[in-house]
C-alpha positions in Angstrom: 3.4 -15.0 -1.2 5.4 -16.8 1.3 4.5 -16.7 4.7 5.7 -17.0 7.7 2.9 -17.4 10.5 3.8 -17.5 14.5 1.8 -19.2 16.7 2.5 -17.6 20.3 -0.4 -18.7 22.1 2.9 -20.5 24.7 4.6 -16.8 24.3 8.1 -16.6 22.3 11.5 -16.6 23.6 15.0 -16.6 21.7 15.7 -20.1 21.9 12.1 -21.9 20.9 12.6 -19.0 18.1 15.6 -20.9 16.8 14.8 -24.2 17.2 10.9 -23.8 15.1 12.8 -21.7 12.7 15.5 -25.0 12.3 12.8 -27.4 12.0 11.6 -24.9 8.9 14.4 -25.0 7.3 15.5 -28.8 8.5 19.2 -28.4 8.6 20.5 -27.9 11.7 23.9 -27.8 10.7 23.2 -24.8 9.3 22.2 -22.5 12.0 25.9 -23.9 13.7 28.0 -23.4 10.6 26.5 -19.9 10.2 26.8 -18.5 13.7 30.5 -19.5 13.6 31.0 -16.4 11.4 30.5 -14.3 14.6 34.0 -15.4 15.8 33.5 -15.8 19.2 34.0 -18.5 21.6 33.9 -20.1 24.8 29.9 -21.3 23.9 28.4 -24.5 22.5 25.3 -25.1 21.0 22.8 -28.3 22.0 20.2 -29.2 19.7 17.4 -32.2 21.1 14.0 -33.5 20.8 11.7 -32.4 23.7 8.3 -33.6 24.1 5.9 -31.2 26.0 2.0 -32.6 26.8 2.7 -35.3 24.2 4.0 -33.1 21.3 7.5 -33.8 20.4 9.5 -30.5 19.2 13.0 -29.2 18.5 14.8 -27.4 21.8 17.8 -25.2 21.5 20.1 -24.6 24.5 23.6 -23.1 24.2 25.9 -24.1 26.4 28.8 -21.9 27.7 32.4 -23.6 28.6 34.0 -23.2 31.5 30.6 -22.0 33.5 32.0 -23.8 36.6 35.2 -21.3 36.4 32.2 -18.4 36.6 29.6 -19.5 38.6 30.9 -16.9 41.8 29.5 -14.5 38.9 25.9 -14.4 39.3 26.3 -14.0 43.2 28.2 -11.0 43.2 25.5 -10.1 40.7 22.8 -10.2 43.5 23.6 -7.9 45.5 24.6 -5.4 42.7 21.9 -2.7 42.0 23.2 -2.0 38.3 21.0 -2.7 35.0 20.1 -6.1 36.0 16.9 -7.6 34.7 17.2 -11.1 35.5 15.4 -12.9 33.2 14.6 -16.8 32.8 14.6 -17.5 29.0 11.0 -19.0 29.0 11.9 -21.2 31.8 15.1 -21.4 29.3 17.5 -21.3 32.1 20.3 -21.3 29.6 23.1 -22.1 31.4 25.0 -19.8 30.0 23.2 -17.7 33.0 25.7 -18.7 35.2 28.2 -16.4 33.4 26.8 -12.7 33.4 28.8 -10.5 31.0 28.6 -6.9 30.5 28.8 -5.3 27.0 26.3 -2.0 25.9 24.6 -2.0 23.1 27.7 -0.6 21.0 30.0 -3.6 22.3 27.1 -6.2 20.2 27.0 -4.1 17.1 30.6 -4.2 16.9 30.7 -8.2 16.7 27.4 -8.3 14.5 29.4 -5.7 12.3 32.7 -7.5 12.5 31.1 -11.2 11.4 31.4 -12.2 8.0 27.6 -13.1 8.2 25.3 -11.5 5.5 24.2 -8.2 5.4 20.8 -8.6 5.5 21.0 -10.6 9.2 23.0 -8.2 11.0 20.9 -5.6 9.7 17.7 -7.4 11.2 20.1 -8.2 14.6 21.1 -4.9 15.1 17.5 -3.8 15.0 16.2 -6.6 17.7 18.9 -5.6 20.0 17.9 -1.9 19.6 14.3 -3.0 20.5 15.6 -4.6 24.3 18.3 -1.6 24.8 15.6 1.1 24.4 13.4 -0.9 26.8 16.3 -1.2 29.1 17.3 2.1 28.6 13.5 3.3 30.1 13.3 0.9 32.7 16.5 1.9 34.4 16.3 5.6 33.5 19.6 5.8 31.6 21.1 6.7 28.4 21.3 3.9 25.7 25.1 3.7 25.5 25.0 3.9 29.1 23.1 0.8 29.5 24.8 -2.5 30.0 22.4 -5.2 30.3 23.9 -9.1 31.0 20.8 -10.6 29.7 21.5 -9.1 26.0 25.4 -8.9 26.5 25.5 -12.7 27.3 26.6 -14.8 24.8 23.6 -17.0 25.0 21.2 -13.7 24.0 23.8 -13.1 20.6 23.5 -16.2 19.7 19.6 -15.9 19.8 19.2 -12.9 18.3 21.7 -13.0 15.5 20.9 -16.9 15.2 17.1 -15.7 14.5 18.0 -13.1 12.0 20.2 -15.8 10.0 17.5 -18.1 9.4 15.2 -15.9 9.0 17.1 -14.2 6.2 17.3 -18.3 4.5 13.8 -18.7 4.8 13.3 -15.5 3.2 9.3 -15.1 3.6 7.4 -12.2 1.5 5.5 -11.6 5.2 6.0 -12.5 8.5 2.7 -12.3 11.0 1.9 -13.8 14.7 -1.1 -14.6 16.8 -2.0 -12.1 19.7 1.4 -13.2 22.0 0.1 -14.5 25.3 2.4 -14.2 28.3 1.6 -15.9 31.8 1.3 -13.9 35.4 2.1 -13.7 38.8 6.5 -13.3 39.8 9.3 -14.5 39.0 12.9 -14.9 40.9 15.1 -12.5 39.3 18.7 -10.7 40.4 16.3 -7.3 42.1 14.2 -10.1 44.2 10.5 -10.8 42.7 9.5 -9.4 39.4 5.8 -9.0 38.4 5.2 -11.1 35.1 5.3 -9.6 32.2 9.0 -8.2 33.4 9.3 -4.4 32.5 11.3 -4.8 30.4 9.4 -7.0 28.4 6.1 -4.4 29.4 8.3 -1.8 27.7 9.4 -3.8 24.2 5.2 -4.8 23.7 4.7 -0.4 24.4 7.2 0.7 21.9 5.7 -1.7 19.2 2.5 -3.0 17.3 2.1 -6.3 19.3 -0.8 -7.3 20.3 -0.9 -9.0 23.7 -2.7 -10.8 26.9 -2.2 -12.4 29.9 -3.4 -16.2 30.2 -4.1 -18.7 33.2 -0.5 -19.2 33.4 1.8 -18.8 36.3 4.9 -17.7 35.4 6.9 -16.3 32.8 6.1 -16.9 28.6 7.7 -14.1 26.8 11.1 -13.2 27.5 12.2 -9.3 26.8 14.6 -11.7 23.9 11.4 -13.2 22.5 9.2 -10.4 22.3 11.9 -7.7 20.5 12.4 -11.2 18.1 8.7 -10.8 17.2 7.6 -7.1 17.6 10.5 -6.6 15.2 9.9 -9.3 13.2 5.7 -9.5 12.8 3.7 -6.7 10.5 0.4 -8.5 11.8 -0.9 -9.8 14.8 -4.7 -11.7 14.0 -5.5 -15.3 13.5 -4.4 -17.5 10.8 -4.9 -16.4 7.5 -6.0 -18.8 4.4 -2.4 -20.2 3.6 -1.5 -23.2 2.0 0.8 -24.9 4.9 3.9 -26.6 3.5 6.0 -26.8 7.1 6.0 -26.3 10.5 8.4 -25.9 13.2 7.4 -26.9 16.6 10.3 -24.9 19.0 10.3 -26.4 22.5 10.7 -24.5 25.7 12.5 -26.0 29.2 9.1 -25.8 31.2 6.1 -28.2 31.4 3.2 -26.3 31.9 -0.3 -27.2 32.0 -0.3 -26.2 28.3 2.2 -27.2 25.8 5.0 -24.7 26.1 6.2 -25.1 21.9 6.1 -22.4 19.9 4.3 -23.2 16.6 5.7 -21.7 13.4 3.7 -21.9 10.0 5.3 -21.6 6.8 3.6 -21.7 3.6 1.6 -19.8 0.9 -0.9 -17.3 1.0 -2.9 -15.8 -1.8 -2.5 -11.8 -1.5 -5.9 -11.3 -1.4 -7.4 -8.6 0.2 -4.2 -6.5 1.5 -4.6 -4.0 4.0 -3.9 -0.6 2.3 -4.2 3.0 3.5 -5.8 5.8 1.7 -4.4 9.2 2.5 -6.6 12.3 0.6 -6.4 16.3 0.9 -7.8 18.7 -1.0 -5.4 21.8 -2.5 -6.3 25.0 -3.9 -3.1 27.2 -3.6 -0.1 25.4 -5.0 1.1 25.5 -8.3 1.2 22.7 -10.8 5.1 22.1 -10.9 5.1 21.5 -7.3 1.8 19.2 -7.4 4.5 17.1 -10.1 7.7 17.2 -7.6 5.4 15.8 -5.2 3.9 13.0 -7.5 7.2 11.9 -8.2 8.8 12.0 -4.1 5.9 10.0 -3.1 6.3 7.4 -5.2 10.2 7.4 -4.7 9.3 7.2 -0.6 7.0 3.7 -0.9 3.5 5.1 -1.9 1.6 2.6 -4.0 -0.2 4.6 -6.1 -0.3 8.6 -6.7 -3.1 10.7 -8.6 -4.9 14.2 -8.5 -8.5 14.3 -9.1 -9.6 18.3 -10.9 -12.3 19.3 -8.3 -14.1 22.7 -7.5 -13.7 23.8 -3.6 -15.6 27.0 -2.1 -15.5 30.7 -4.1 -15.7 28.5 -7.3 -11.5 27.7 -7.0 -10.2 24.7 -9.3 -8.3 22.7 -7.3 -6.8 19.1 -7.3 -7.6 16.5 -4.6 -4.5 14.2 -4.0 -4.8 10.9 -3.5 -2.2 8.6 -1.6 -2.4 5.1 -1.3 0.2 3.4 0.7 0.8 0.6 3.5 0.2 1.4 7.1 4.2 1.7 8.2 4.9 4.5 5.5 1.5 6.8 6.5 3.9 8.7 9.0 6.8 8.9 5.8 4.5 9.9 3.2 2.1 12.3 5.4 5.5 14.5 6.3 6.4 15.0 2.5 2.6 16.1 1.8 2.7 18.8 4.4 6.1 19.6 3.9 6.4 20.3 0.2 2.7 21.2 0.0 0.3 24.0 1.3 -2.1 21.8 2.5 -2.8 21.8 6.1 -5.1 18.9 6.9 -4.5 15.0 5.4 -7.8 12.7 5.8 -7.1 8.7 6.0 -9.0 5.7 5.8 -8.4 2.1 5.5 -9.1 0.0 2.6 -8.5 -4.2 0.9 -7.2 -4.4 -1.9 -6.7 -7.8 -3.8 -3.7 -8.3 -6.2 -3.4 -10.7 -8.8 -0.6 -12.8 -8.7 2.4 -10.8 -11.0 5.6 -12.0 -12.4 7.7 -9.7 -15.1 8.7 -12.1 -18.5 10.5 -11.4 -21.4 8.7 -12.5 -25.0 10.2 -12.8 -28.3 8.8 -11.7 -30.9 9.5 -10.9 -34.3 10.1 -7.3 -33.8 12.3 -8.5 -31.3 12.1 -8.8 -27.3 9.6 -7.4 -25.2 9.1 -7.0 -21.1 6.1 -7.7 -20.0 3.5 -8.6 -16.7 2.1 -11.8 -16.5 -0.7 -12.5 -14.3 -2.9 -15.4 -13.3 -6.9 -15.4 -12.0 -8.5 -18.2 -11.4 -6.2 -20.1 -13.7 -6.1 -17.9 -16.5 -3.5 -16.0 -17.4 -2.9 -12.5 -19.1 0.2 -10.8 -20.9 0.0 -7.0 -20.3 3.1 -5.3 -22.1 5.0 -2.6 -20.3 4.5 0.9 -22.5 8.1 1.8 -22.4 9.2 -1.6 -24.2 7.0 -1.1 -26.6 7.6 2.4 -27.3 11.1 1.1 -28.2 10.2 -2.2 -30.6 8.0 1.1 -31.8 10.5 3.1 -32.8 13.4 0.8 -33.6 10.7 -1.5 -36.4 9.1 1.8 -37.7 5.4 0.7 -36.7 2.7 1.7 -35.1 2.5 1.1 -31.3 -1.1 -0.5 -31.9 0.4 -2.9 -34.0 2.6 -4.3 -31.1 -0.7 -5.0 -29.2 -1.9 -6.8 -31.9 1.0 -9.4 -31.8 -0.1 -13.1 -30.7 2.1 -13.8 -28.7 0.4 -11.3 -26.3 -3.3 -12.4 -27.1 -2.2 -16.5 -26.9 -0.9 -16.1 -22.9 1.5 -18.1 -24.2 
């Protein structure tokens, strides 16, 4: 499967997320033609080699016009009390900071929804900025459609975010994980004064999600609130590197030098799906009837479950019942576990955590002389195997007059042709 792997042992912000995701996909025309579908203005985007402790990497900056015209802006913005979290972008001081613009979350989704980019990105956008208004939202006690926050509102953020989702959505991996994301310590200069690194709102983005994080020997800021909705929304995993096969890697540059190279380190390539994390969900039932037992079957599997079975067992005063068996990924436990209790009588669900290793799959079409035929096709350890799907042969059945077992028998099936 194709992977995606971030290395955020430098933390993440929006901008070393674009330019390691453009030295993936090496085309950095690409990310500029794209983003033009946003139709707006008054911004440019600078892409340039940086070299940080001797590693040369890509940096991203964008750029807005006419900052001179604004730069009264941000002190006016000082002295204001309102929703301001002041961030540095990684030591990314895009200049685009100099020109603070309000919008709420509603004003972003309406130029992500009025783009003629695909579906698929502003899906994922929409989704990152929900991750850095809910944080805002908590930090400054407000309402989400109450909260306008410049750092996100600011041209410089849209183009990060949506700018992330687009290549992303090119790349296309089967599975995206990171390294435990590291972020520095001590303050940093911000529109409220000094802010205690991580920045809340940051603090609040890593507590509303799965990352895994720590502080290092670093003093100042590594993960902007930007970077860390980029990867708690974008990451399923956060561990060391897996076995992969490495094909590319993007080396996305930050603005500071530190006393560590500040690049975040992007891995693409391919990794065998061995030994995938699974979840097993189990209950026993003695008081439901069997047509609801079958509803059940069926609306697990249409919600995401991998597998569905009952298992005849006896439970106390002798009573045939049926222990269910769920196995699923961990993001659709909370999905699958409501349907259980919902549409059965049981009252208690046991879980436990399980590997599973898959064979490598891919769904062919064989001629034969009974006609065509769908079929798996797997590989192990270079050998491959033809397993025909029952429903296709039911038909080649049926339509030839001939006994299913005869279909098994073809060799085109037994050659793994």
């Amino acid at each position: 499967m194709k992977t995606l792997y971030f290395d955020c042992s430098s933390g993440i912000s929006g901008n070393m997320t674009l330019a390691a995701l453009t030295e993936i996909i090496e085309d950095e025309k690409y990310l500029v033609e794209e983003l033009k579908k946003l139709n707006i203005d008054g911004y440019k985007i600078d892409i340039s080699k940086k070299v940080k402790n001797g590693i040369t990497g890509t940096h991203v900056d964008v750029i807005l016009e006419h900052q001179h015209e604004h730069s009264h802006v941000l002190d006016e913005h000082m002295h204001e009390e309102e929703n301001h979290i002041h961030h540095h972008e990684h030591g990314e001081e895009h200049h685009g900071h100099h020109h603070h613009e309000h919008r709420n979350l509603q004003d972003v989704c309406k130029i992500i929804d009025n783009s003629s980019i695909d579906e698929a990105s502003k899906e994922l956008a929409k989704r990152i900025f929900m991750r850095v208004a809910k944080a805002e939202s908590k930090v400054h006690n407000k309402p989400l459609e109450e909260v306008h926050f410049h750092e996100v509102g600011a041209i410089d953020s849209i183009i990060d975010i949506v700018g992330t989702a687009i290549l992303i959505n090119k790349i296309h991996p089967d599975k995206i994980i990171s390294s435990v994301v590291n972020d520095g310590y001590g303050f940093i200069e911000c529109a409220h004064g000094r802010m205690a690194v991580p920045v809340p709102a940051t603090s609040e983005i890593f507590a509303n999600s799965d990352v895994e994080f720590r502080q290092i020997d670093i003093d100042t800021e590594l993960v902007t609130p930007t970077g860390a909705a980029i990867i708690a929304e974008l990451s399923s995993e956060f561990t060391t590197l897996p076995a992969m096969k490495i094909e590319k890697i993007g080396w996305g540059a930050g603005t500071k030098d530190l006393k560590i190279p500040n690049v975040l380190k992007v891995y693409y390539g391919e990794m065998q799906e061995q030994n995938q994390k699974i979840t097993v969900m189990e209950t026993n039932i003695d008081d439901c009837s069997g047509e609801i037992l079958g509803y059940v079957e069926e609306l697990l599997f249409q919600n995401g479950a991998l597998d569905v079975f009952y298992t005849p067992i006896f439970m106390k005063k002798n009573r045939p019942a049926y222990r269910l068996t769920v196995v699923c990924k961990e993001p659709d436990i909370l999905r699958l576990q409501n349907i259980i209790f919902k549409e059965t009588t049981t009252i208690g669900i046991r879980y436990r955590f399980e590997y599973r290793t898959e064979l490598e799959r891919e769904f062919v079409t064989i001629d034969t002389k009974y006609g065509k035929l769908q079929a798996k096709k797997v590989v192990n350890n270079g050998e491959t195997y033809i397993y025909p799907e029952y429903e296709s042969m039911k038909e080649l059945a049926e339509k030839n007059r001939i006994p299913l077992k005869e279909i098994y028998k073809l060799k085109e099936l037994n050659n793994g042709d």
